[in-house]
N, C-alpha and C positions, 0 to 999 in steps of 0.2 A: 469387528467392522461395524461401522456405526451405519443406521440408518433411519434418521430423522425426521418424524412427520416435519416438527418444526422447520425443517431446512425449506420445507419446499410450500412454508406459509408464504416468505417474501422474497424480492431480492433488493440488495440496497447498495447505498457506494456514501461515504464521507470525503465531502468536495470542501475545501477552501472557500470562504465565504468572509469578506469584506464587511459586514453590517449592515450593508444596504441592499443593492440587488446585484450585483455582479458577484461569480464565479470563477473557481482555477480550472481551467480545462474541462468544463461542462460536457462539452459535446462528446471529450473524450469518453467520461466518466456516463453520460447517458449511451452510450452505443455500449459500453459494456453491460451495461445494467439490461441491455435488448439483449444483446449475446446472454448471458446469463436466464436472464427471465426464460430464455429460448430451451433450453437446458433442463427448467428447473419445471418446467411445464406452465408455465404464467403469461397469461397475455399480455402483452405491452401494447399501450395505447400508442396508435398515430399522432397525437394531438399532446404528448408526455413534456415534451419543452413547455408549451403552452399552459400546461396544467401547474408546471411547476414555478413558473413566471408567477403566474398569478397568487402562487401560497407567498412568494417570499417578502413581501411587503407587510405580513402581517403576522411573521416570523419574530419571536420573542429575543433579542440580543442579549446572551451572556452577559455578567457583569463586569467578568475576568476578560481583556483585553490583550493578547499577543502583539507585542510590539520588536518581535523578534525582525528585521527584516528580510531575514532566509525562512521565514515562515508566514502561513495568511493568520490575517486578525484571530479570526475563527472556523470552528467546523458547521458544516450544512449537510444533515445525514437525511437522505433523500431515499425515501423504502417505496416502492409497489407491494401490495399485498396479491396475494393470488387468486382476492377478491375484484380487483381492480383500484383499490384504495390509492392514493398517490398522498404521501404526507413529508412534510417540510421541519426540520428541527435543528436550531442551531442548538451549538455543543461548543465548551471550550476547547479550543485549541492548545494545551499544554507546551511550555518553555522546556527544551531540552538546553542541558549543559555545551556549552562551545568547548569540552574536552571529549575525548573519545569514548565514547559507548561501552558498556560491559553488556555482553548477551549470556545467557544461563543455556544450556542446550535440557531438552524437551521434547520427550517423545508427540510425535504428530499424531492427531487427530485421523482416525480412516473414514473416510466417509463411501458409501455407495456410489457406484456408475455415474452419474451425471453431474451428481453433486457435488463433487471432489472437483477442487478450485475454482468454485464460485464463491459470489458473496450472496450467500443464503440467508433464510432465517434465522438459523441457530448457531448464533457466533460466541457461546458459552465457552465452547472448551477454549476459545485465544481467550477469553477474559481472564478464565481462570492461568492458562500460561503465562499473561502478563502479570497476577497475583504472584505465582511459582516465583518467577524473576526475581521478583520483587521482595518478596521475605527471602529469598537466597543472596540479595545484596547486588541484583545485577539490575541493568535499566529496564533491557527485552527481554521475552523467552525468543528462543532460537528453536524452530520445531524439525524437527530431523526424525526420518521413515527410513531400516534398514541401513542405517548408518549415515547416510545422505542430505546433507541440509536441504530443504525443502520453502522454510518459509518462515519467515519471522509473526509474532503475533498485532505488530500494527505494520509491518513492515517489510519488505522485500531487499533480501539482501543479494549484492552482486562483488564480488574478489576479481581482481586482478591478479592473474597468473602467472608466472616466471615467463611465459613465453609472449608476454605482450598482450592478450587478448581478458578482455571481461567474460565472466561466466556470471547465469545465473540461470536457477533450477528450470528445468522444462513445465509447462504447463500440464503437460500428461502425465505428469511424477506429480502431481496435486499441487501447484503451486502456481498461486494469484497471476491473472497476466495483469502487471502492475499499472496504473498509467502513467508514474513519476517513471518508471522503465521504459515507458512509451517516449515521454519526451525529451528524455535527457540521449536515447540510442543515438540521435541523428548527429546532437553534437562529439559526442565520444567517438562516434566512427569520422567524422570531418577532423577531427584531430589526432584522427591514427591508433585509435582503441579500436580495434572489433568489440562487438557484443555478440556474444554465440550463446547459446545455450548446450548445458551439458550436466551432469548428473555430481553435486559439489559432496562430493566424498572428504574424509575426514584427511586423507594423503593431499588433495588439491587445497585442502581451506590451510595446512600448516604450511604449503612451501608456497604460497598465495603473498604479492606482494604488499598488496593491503586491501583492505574490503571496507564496506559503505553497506549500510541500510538506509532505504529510503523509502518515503511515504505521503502520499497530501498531508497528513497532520506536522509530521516533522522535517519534511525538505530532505535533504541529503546530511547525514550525519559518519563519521569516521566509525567504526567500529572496532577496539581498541584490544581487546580479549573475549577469550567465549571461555565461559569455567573457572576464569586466572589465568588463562593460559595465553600469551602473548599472541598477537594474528598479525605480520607484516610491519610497516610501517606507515603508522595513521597518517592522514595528511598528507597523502602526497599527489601524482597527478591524475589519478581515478575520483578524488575526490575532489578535489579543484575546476577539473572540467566538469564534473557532474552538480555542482553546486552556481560555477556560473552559466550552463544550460539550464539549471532549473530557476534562476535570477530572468529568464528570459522566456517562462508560463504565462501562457493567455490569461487573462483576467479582464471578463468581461460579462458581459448585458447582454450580448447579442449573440446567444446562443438558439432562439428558436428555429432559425433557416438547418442547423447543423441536425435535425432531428425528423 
């Protein structure tokens, strides 16, 4: 079991960021970073909207441009240190392929009592899981505890079940409460998906009608096989609704009042 000074230096969140000063889902992405900081023992500043308004004007813009438009321009990775530090950074935003996803499965990460499913300081071991992937010829790693998928390394995956209903892993089984998960639930349940959470064992993900990873960096993407092994039927209306709900994310400037 892992136990990190590192984890509980910062907490952080990678937001969608335009090049100028608006945001995807800010407020979301800052109440979690309270939740979390809350957790990790970090105080979070009243004034944290405020502080971050003011860095992002002077925020260095990537040269690489995402013109994907089921994705933002770029990333804006927004950290608290457990100093009080509050710092602003953009990051390219990377082009995923418009075919379906190969994920690599990967034993998860254990981490200690509080720090299990936050966004910590020490986000080494998903680096290295998305390297894993990566020299194994897959997109993701796919990180799985006890046999259970748990949590993708930039990414949160949710299947669609034989019986109509979305799953994706519980937060108390270590896995991100996501906020592309946040905003895509209201539309999938209006259109007759439930979203439940439940523990995605290896018997659910094979008779799974088809499944989606999703993420602020990547939007909603198909995922197509985990290992080789075929997963459902990409493309179909799990992912369709979850793609034009996330076509329908806040992107905005005026995020201080949500803080």
């Amino acid at each position: 079991m892992t136990n990190s000074e590192e984890a509980h230096s910062s907490v952080w969140s990678a937001i969608g960021w335009d090049g100028h000063k608006s945001l995807t889902s800010a407020s979301l992405h800052f109440d979690r970073m309270r939740r979390h900081s809350r957790r990790l023992g970090i105080d979070f500043p009243d004034n944290f909207g405020e502080q971050v308004s003011s860095l992002l004007g002077a925020v260095l813009v990537p040269e690489d441009r995402n013109d994907d438009p089921s994705q933002d321009p770029y990333l804006m990775v927004i950290r608290l240190t457990s100093e009080g530090v509050v710092s602003a950074t953009g990051a390219v935003n990377r082009k995923w392929p418009p075919r379906p996803l190969s994920g690599i499965s990967i034993s998860a990460p254990t981490w200690e009592g509080d720090i299990r499913g936050t966004k910590h300081g020490d986000y080494r071991p998903y680096k290295e899981a998305r390297l894993i992937a990566e020299d194994n010829g897959g997109d993701i790693g796919l990180l799985f505890e006890n046999g259970c998928l748990i949590d993708g390394d930039r990414c949160a995956p949710l299947l669609l079940d034989s019986d109509g209903v979305a799953y994706h892993a519980p937060h108390h089984d270590g896995a991100l409460d996501s906020v592309t998960l946040h905003v895509i639930k209201p539309y999938l349940e209006e259109s007759g998906i439930p979203v439940r959470t439940a523990r995605l064992t290896l018997g659910m993900i094979e008779r799974s009608s088809e499944m989606i990873v999703c993420g602020s960096g990547m939007g909603i993407k198909a995922l197509g096989t985990i290992d080789g092994r075929k997963i459902g039927k990409p493309h179909g209306p799990l992912f369709s609704i979850s793609q034009e709900a996330w076509s329908k994310r806040e992107i905005s400037s005026k995020f201080l009042e949500a803080n």
